[in-house]
C-alpha positions in Angstrom: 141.6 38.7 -16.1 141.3 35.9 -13.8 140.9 35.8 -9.7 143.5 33.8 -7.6 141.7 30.7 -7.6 140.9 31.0 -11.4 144.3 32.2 -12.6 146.6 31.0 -15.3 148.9 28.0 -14.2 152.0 30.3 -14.4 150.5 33.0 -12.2 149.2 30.0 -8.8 150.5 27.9 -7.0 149.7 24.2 -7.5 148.7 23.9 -4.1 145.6 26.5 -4.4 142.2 24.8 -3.4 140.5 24.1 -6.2 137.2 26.0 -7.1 134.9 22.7 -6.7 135.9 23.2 -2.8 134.2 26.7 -2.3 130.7 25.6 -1.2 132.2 23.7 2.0 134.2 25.4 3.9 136.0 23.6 7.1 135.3 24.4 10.9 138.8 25.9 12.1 140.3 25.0 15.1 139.4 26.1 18.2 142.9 27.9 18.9 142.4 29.8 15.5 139.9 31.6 16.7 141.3 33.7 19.3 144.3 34.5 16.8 141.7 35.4 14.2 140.6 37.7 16.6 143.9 39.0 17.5 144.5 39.9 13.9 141.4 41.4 13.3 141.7 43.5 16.0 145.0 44.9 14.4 142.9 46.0 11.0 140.4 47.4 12.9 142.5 49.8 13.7 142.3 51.3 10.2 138.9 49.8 9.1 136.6 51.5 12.0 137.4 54.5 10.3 136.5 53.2 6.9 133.3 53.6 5.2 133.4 49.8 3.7 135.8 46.4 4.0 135.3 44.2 1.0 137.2 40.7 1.3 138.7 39.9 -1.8 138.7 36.5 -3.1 138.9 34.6 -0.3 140.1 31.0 -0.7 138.1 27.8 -0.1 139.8 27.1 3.2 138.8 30.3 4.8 136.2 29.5 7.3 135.8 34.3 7.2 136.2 34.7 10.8 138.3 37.4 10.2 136.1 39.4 8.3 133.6 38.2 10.7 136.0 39.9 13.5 136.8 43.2 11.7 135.0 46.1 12.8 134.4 48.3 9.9 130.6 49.9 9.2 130.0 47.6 6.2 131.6 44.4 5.4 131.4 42.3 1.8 132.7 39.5 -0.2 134.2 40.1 -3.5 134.7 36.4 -4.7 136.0 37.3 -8.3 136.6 40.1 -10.8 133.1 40.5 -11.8 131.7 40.8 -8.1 134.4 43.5 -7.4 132.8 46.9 -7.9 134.2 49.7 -9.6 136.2 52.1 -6.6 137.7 53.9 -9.4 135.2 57.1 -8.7 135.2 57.3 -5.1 136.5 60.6 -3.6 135.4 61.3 -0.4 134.7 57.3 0.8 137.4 55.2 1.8 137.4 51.1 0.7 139.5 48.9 2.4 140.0 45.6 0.5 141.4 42.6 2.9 143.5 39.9 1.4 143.8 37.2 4.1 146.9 34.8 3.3 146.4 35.7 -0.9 149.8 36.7 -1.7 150.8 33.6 0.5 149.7 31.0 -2.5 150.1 33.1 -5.5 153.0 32.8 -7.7 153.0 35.9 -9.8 151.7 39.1 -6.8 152.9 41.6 -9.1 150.8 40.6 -11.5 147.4 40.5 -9.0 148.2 44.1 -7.6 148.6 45.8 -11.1 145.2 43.8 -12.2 143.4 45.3 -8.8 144.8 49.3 -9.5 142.5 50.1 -12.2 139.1 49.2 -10.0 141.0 51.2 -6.9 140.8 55.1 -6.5 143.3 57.1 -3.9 141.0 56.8 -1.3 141.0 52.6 -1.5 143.6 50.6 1.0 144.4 46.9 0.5 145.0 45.4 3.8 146.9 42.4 3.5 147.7 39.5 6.1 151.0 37.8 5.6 152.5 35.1 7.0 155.9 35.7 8.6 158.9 34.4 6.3 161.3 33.7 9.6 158.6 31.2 10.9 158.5 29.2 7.2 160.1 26.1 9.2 157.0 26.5 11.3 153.7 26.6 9.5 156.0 23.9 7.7 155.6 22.1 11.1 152.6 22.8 11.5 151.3 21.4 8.1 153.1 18.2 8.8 151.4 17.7 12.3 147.8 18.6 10.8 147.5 21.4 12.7 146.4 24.0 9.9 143.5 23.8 7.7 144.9 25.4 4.6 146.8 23.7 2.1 151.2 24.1 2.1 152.1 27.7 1.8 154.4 28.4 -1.1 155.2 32.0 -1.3 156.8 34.0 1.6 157.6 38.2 1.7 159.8 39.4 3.4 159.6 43.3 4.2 161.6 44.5 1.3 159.9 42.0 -1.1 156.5 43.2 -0.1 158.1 46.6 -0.8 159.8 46.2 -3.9 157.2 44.4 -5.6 154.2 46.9 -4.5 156.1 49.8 -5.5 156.8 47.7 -9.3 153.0 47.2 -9.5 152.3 50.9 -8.4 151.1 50.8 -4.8 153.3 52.1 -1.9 153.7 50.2 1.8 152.3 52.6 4.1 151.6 50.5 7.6 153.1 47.4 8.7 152.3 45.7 11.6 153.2 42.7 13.4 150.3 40.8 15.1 149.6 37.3 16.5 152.7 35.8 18.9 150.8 33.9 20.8 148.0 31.4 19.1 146.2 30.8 22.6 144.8 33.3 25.2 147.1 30.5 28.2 144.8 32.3 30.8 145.7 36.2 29.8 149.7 35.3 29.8 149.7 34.8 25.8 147.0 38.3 25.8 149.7 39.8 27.2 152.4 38.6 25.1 150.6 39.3 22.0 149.7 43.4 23.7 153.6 44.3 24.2 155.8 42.1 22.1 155.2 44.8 19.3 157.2 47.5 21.4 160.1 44.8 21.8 163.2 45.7 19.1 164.1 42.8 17.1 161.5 40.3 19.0 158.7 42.5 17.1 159.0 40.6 13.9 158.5 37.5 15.4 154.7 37.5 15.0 152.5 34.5 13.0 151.7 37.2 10.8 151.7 41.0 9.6 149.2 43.4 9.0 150.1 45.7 5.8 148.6 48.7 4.5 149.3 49.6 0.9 148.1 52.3 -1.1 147.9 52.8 -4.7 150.0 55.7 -6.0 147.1 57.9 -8.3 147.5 61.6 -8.8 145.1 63.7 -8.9 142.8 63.9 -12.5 142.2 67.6 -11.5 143.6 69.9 -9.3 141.2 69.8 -6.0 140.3 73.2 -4.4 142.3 74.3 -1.5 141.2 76.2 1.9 144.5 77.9 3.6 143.6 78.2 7.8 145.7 80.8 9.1 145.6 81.0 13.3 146.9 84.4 14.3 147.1 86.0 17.6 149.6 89.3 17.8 150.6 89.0 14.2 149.2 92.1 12.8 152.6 93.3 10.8 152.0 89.8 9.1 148.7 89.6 8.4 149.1 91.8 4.6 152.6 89.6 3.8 150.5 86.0 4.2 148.5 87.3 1.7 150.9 88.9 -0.6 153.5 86.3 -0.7 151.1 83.7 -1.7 151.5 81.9 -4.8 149.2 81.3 -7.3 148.9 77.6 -6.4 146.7 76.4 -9.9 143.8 75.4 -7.9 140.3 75.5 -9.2 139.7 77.9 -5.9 141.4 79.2 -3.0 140.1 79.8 0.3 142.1 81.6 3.1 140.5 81.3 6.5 142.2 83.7 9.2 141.2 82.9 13.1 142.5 85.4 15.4 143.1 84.6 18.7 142.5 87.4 21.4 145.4 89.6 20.2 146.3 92.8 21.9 148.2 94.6 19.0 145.2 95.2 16.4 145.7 92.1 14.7 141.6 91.5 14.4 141.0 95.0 12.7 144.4 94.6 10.3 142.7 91.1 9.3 139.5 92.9 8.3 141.2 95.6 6.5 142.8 93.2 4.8 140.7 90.2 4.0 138.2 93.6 2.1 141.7 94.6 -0.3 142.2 91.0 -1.6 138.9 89.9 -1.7 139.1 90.0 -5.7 142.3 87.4 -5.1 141.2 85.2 -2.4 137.8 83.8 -0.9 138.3 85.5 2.8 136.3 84.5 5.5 137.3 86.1 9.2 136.5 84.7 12.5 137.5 85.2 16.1 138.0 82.0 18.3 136.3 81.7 21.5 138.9 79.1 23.0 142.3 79.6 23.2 145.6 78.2 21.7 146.9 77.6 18.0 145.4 73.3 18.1 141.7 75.4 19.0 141.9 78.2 16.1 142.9 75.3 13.8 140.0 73.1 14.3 137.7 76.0 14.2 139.2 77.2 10.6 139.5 73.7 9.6 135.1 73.7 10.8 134.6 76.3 8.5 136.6 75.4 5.4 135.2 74.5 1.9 137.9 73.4 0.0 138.7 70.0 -0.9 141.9 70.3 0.4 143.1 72.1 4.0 146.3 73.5 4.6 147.5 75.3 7.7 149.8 79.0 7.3 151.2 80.0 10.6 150.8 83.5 10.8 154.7 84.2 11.9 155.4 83.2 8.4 158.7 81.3 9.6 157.5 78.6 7.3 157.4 80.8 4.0 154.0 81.6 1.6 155.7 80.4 -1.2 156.3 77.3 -0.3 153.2 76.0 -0.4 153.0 75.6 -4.0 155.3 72.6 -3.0 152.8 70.7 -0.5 149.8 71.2 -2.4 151.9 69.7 -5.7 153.0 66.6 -3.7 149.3 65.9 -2.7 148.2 66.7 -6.3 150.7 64.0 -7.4 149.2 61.2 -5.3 152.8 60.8 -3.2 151.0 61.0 -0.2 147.3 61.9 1.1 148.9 63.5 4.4 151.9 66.3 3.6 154.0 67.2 7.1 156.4 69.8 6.8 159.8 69.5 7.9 162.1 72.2 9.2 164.6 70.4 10.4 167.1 69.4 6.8 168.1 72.6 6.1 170.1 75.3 7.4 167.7 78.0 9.7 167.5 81.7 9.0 169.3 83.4 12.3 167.5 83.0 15.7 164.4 81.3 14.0 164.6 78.4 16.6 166.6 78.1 20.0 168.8 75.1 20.7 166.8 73.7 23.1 163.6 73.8 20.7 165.7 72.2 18.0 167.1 69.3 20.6 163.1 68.8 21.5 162.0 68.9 18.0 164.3 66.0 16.9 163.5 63.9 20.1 159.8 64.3 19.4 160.4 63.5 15.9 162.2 60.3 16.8 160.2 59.6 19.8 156.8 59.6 17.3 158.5 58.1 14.3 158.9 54.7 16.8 155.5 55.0 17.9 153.5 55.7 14.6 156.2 53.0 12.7 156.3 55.9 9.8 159.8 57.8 9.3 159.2 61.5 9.9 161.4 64.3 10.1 160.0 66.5 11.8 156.9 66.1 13.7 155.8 69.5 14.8 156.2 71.6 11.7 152.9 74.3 11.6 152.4 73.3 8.1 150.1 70.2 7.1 148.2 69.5 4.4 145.1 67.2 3.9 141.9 66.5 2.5 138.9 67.7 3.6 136.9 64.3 3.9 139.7 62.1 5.9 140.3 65.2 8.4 136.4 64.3 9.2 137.6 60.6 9.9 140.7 62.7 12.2 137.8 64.3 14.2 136.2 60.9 14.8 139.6 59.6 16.0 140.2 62.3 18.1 137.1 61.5 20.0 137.9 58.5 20.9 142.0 58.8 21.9 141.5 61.7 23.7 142.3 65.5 23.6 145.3 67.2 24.9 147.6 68.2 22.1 148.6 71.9 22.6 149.7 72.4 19.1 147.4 70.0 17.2 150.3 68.1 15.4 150.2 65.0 16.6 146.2 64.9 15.9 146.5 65.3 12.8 149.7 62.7 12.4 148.4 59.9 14.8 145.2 59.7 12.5 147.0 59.7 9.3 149.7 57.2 10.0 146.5 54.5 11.6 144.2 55.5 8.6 147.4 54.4 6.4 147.0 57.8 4.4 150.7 57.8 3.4 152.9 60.7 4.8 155.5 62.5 2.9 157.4 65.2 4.1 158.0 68.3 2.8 161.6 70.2 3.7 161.5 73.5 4.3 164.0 76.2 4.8 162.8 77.6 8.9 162.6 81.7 8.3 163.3 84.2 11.2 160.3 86.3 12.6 160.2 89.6 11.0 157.2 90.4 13.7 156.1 89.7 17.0 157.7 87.0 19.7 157.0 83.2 19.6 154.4 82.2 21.9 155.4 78.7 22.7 156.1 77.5 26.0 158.8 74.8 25.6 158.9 73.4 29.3 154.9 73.3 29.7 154.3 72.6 25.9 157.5 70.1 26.2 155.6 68.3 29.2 152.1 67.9 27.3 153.9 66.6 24.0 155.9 64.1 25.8 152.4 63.0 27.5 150.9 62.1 24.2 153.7 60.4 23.3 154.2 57.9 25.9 149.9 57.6 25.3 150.5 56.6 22.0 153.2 54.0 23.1 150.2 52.6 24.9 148.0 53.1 22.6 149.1 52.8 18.9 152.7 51.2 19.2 151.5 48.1 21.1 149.5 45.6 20.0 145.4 45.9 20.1 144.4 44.8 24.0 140.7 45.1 23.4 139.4 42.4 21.0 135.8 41.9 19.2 133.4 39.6 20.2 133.9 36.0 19.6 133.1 35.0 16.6 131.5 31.5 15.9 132.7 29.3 12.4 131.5 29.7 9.2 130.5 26.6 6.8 128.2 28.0 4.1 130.0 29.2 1.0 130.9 33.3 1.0 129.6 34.7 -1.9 129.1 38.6 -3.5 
């Protein structure tokens, strides 16, 4: 195996700094260094959340101020194979490896991702900066006027090359981001282009360069343990049924945490009664919430959960036991460390949602699909799945977008599209009650969704307005 600046002939370009080059690296120019920032405030978007960055191989002609620039709680240089540590066993820490401009002078990327995959667990992300393919007659330009201090660039992706030739090597495209329109801050007027032009159809993939996420695809060795959070308030004729209609889901262990919320029809002695009969089936544990709403008895089961892995069973079982088998199995098959639930392909059992809930359910679907730049479904589906250690790194989000979601959907979805988990959805036939009324609030629950919405336009669709501290050039050689 061979890094990019030591690889085979076939596999580089010729126009690859040589090696010799590495222990002097060149000032860049002063305009670079506000785009550096620019981009690196687009990967710390993922990284901050991240337990480690490790740049790998860098080439000779970068000066690092984008690693420099990256916010993440550890940052490292992998220049070659043997400085790049072993990933494989991580489960609960995340490693984000940044590729700035590599695919951009190999000749052979399949080859370079399916060398990387063994050293990578499920947890690791490559983060990859790419150089726009529309703007080839430009760095061209800019290469003949001197204006860049890397050598010609030989290889361009488009969007469906990038995805073609990760999924070939065994990694899946799960973020892409546009970022840099402007090279200069022209007094806050480029700034400003480079916040908004992401929201603009068509005029988005005009940027200097994109951000991409990708994930290696890697099942699961062995089948985590899973914690099932029911929320329940006036659900006591469906308390037993949750419990009974559960499948045996192959897990190691299975814990079922019920949170009953101030319920006037016995619900909180039924659960008791209950969680003592099937306590030679299930690890029960039975708490009342002190807060109120289904996003507040989540979090508190989701506090007290052991397993590996948390689900979430609304207790009107219109989303049906058995099928959870089905989310679980798509997380044990690495096709996604975030599972949504979708409600919204097939047919519905009788009344078991309104027209005007259906309308809203595929606007909001829509709506967050063009904010979060991930394809969903159906984005308020009770039934999510993920692990226990990145729903920590959700709660740590959370805290710093704010907190209004009434349903706790789109706390869960904002965090895993930014951390670039991967989502997959999960279709589900949408049962009828067979007990109790619904307790949502379409107008005033209508109203608070569309809020977060149009905050995550602001927020998460547009580009990064806040960027890190300046960052001054590097000339020594990078090394492990």
């Amino acid at each position: 195996m061979y890094p990019p600046s030591r690889a085979p002939r076939h596999q580089r370009s010729p126009a690859l700094p040589s090696p010799s080059m590495e222990g002097t690296r060149p000032a860049p120019k002063r305009w670079s260094r506000y785009l550096y920032r620019v981009v690196a405030a687009e990967a710390s978007r993922l990284t901050r959340w991240y337990d480690r960055v490790i740049q790998w191989a860098p080439a000779s002609h970068d000066p690092g101020l984008l690693l420099d620039a990256i916010d993440a709680p550890a940052k490292s240089v992998a220049q070659d194979e043997g400085a790049l540590p072993d990933l494989s066993g991580e489960r609960d820490r995340r490693t984000a490896l940044l590729l700035n401009g590599n695919f951009n002078y190999l000749l052979d990327i399949q080859s370079e991702l399916a060398r990387l995959k063994p050293k990578l667990s499920r947890t690791s992300r490559l983060v990859v900066v790419l150089y726009n393919p529309y703007l080839r007659w430009l760095y061209s330009l800019a290469d003949l006027l001197g204006l860049r201090d890397s050598p010609p660039t030989v290889t361009f992706l488009t969007r469906a090359d990038l995805h073609n030739v990760a999924r070939l090597a065994g990694f899946e495209v799960v973020r892409l981001r546009p970022a840099g329109y402007s090279p200069i801050w022209l007094f806050g007027l480029g700034h400003l282009v480079n916040w908004w032009m992401p929201v603009v159809p068509g005029l988005r993939w005009t940027s200097f360069v994109v951000v991409a996420v990708l994930r290696p695809v890697i099942p699961e060795a062995q089948r985590p343990s899973l914690s099932v959070v029911i929320p329940a308030r006036n659900e006591k004729g469906n308390i037993e049924n949750a419990l009974q209609r559960m499948p045996d889901l192959g897990a190691g262990r299975v814990q079922v945490v019920f949170v009953e919320g101030h319920s006037t029809d016995g619900t909180w002695p039924e659960i008791q009664r209950v969680a003592a009969a099937y306590a030679d089936r299930f690890e029960i544990l039975a708490m009342q919430q002190t807060g109120k709403g289904k996003c507040d008895a989540v979090r508190l089961g989701f506090e007290h959960c052991t397993g590996d892995v948390l689900t979430i069973l609304d207790a009107d079982l219109t989303m049906p036991p058995e099928l959870l088998g089905r989310f679980y199995d798509a997380y044990c098959g690495g096709f996604a460390d975030f599972v949504n639930g979708s409600r919204l392909l097939y047919p519905m059992e009788g009344e078991a949602m309104r027209f005007l809930n259906r309308l809203g359910n595929v606007f909001f679907a829509k709506a967050l699909s063009f904010v979060l730049g991930n394809r969903l479904s159906d984005s308020l589906c009770g039934t999510k799945l993920v692990a226990r250690h990145d729903h920590a790194r959700f709660v740590a989000w959370r805290q710093d977008f704010g907190d209004f979601d009434p349903f706790g959907d789109y706390e869960l979805l904002f965090p895993a599209s930014i951390l670039g988990l991967g989502i997959v959805d999960v279709p589900i036939r949408y049962r009828a009650r067979t007990y109790g009324s619904t307790q949502i609030h379409r107008f005033r629950h209508g109203w608070q969704l569309l809020e977060m919405t149009f905050s995550g336009l602001f927020r998460v669709r547009v580009g990064p307005w806040k960027l890190g501290r300046p960052v001054a050039p590097r000339h020594d050689a990078i090394t492990p």
